[in-house]
N, C-alpha and C positions, 0 to 999 in steps of 0.2 A: 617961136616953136623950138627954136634949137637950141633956149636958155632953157625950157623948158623939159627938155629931154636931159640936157647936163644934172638941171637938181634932182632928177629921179634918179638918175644913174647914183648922185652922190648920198641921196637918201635910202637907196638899197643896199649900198657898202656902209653905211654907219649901223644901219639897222643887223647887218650881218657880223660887222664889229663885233657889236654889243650880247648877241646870242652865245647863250654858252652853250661848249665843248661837252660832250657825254663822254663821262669817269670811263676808262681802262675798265673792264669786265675783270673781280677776280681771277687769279689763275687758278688752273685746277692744282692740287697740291697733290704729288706721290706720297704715302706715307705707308709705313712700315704697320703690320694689325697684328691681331692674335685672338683666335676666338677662345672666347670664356669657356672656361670647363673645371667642375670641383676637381678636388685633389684633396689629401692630408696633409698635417706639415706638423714636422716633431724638432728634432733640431737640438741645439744642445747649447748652452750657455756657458763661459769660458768668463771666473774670475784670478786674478793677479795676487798669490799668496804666498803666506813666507813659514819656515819650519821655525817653532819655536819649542821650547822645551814645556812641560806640562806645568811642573814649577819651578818658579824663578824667585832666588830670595838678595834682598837687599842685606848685607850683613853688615854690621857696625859694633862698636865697642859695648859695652854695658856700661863704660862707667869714661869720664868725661877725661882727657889727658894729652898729653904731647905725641904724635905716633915718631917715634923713631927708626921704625924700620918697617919695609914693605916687601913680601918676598914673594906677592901673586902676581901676574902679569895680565894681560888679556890676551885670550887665547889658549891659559895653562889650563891644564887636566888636573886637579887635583883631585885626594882624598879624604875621606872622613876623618876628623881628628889633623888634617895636617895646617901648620902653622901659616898663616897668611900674611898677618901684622903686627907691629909691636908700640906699646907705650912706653911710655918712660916711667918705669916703676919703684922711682925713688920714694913719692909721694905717699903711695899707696901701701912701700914696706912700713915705711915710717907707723901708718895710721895701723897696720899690721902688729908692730912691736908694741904701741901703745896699748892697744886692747889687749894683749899677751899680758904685757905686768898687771892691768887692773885686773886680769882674771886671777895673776897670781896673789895681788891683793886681797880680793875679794874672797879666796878660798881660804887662804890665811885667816882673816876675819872671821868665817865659819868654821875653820877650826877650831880657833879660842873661845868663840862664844859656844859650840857644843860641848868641848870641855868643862866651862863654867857651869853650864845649867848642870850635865851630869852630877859636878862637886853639889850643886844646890841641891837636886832634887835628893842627896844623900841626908844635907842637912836639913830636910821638912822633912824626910821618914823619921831622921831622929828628934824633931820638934825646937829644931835651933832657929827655924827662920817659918815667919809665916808663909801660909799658902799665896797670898797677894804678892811678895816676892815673889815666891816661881814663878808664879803667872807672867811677871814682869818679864822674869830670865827667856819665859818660851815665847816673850812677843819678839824680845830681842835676837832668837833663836832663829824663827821664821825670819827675821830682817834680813838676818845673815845669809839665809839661804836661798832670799831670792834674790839678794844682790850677785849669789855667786851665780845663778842662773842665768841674770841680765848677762855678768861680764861674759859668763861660758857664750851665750849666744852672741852678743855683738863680738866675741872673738871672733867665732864662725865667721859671722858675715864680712870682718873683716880679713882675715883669708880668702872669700869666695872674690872679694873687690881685687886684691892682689892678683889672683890667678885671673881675671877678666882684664889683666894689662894686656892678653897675651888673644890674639884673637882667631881663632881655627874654625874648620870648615866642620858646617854639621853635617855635610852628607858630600859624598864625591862627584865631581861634575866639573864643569867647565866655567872660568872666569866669563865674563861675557861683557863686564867694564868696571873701570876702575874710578871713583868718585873724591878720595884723597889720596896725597903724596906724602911722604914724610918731609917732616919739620911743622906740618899743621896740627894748629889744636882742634882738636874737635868736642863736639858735647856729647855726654850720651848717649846713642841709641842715633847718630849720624852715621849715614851710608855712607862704607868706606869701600868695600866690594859687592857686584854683582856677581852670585853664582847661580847657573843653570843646573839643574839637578839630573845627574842621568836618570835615563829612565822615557817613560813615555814620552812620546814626541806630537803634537799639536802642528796642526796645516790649518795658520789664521788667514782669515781674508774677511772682506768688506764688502759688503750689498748695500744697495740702494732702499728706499724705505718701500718701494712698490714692490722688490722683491722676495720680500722677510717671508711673508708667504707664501709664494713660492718653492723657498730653502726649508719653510717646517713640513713642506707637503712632503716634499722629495723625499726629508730623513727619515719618514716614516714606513721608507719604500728603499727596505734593503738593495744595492745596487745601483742606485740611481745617481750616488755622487763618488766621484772618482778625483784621482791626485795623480800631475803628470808631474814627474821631478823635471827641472830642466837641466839639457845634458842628457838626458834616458830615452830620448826619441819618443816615439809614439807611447812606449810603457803607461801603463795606468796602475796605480797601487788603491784596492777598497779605501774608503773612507766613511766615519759614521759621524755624523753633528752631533757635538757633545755640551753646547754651548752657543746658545744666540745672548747678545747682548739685550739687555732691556730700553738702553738708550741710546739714543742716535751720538755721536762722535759732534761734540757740539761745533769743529772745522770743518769737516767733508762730510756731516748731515747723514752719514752713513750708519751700517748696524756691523761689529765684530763680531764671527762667526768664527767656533774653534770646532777645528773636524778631530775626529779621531782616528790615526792610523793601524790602532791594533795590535795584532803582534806579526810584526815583518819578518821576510826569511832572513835566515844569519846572514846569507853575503847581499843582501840589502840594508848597505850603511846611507843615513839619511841624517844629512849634518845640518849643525844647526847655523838660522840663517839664510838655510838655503832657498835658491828660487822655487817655485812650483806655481803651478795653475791648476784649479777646482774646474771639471767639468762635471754638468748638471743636464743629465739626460730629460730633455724639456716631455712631456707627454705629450702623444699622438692628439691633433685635432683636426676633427674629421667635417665635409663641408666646406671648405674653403678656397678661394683663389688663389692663386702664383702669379704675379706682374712683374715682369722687367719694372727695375726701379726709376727706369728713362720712361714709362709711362706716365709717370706720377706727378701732379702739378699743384700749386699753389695757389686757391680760389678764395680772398675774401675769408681767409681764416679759415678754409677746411680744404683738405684734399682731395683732387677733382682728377679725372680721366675724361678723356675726347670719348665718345662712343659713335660708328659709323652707323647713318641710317642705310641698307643694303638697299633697299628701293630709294631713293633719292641721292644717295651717294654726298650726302652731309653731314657731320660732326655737330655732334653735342654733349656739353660739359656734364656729368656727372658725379654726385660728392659719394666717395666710399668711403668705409669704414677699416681703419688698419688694424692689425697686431700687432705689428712686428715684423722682422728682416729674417731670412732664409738665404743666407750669402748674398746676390745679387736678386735676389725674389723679395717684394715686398709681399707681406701676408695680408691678406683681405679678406672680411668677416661680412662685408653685408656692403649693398650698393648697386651690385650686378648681377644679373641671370644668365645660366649657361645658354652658350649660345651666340652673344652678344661678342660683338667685332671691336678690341679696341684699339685704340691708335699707341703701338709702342716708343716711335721716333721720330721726331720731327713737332713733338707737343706745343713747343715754345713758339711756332711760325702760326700757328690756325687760332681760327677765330670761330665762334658761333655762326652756324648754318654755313658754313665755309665746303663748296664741293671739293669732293678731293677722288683720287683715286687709285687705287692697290697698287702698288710697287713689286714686281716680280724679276727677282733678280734670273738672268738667264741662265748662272749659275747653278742655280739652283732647283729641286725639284717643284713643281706647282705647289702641292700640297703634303704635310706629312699626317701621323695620327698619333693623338698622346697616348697614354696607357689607359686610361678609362673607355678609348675607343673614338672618343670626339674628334673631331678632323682639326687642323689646327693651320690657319694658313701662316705661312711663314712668308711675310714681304719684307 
């Protein structure tokens, strides 16, 4: 009997062994809510752009040659007519002089031969020489005079080649870079200076391709797009969109947007180059949520929100729908009904069906109310 009591004894410790332990009960989790309530949200869009001039011309030689002298800089103010650069205009005298004597030739030539036909056409009134002769003398006649035509005009052109050694600004404005040095040859019609043209001023900047419409609603809507210089603090100067690119920037997949500044007060100098930023007064939409952006979580490919059930005091994942950011407010279009309790912080510790409950800081008042009048608890 007494073996017999040991193996019970040691068959109810193994048996007890072997039973398991019951799991820790979740904890209850404090979290932070905010009940759901429409609002509107407008807001305004902020892009990164630079002043440039309306037109900007690449200037180079007309005609192909050594530059020997350079007397524009980057940075200079020039004006219309003033001398920028120089070739070496030995070549060009040369071909200059040449086309000079053939003109003088060739006028020579119709000299003599007008003279001649005159003498002829004396002697067939007086019947010394057939009509077939004359005729001859005035083919020779016309020969003459359109060779002198040719040399007159390649004289021209030859002078016009001379004078294009010399290379001048066709309208007054600002250097803005410099493409050759002297001692290069260059070819024809090679950018040798950039000139910005005074005159109107251009504030470019770059959008993304989901914005393009957007920027063509807005310029449609006097007011709506503004130019901050930077340096000028809060200042805003009008702006009009003068100019969407039709194609995207085959690097940064973006679209070139040229605003127009209009006509500025006189002691508003707006140089070029300069910084600026394009804001774009978003329009009012009305219906919508405001979320702490700590509400916001990552579900399986869409974005999800805890929602608290108020009679059971459990959490459930919800997918909303975004628009967009309002500083630290994420904007939401569709997902939730006013009313509804969601969890602002602490989103990354909870789990489905997870009890949880309201966080009240002592600090703080129980309840406040938003501006629509919805009570809004703040934990």
């Amino acid at each position: 009997m007494r073996y017999l009591s040991l193996i019970s004894l040691l068959s109810v410790a193994v048996l007890a062994a072997c039973s398991r332990a019951e799991p820790p009960a979740a904890p209850v989790r404090a979290v932070r809510t905010l009940t759901v309530a429409t609002d509107d949200a407008g807001g305004t869009s902020e892009y990164a752009a630079e002043v440039r001039a309306r037109t900007e011309s690449r200037l180079g030689f007309r005609v192909a040659g050594k530059i020997v002298r350079r007397t524009a800089n980057v940075g200079d103010m020039v004006k219309a007519g003033q001398v920028l650069a120089q070739l070496d205009p030995q070549d060009l005298k040369l071909g200059q002089d040449a086309a000079r004597a053939a003109l003088v030739a060739a006028q020579a030539n119709f000299d003599q031969t007008a003279a001649d036909f005159k003498r002829f056409k004396e002697l067939r009134d007086q019947g010394f020489i057939s009509s077939a002769e004359l005729e001859r003398r005035e083919t020779a006649l016309k020969a003459a005079q359109a060779q002198f035509d040719q040399a007159r005009a390649q004289s021209s052109v030859q002078g016009n080649q001379a004078a294009y050694a010399t290379l001048v600004a066709d309208a007054g404005g600002v250097i803005t870079s410099v493409d050759a040095e002297p001692g290069m040859v260059v070819a024809a019609g090679a950018p040798v200076v950039r000139l910005a043209h005074d005159g109107p001023r251009d504030v470019v900047f770059n959008v993304p391709e989901d914005k393009v419409g957007l920027i063509k609603a807005l310029a449609a809507q006097p007011g709506r797009l503004k130019v901050r210089l930077w340096g000028r603090g809060a200042d805003t100067l009008p702006a009009h969109v003068r100019e969407i690119a039709a194609a995207a920037d085959p690097v940064t997949r973006t679209f070139a947007v040229k605003a127009d500044l209009g006509e500025l007060p006189a002691q508003t100098a707006v140089r070029l180059g300069q910084t600026a930023t394009i804001v774009a007064d978003l329009p009012k939409v009305a219906g919508i949520t405001k979320l702490p952006l700590s509400a916001l979580r990552e579900e399986r490919g869409q974005t999800s929100v805890w929602v608290v059930d108020k009679t059971t005091m459990t959490v459930a994942s919800k997918p909303v729908q975004l628009a967009g950011a309002e500083g630290n407010d994420a904007i939401v279009t569709g997902g939730l009904s006013p009313g509804e309790l969601v969890v602002t912080a602490g989103v990354h510790v909870l789990s489905p069906g997870q009890q949880v409950k309201l966080y009240v800081d002592p600090a703080a008042p129980p309840a406040t109310t938003v501006a629509t009048g919805t009570p809004v608890s703040v934990k």
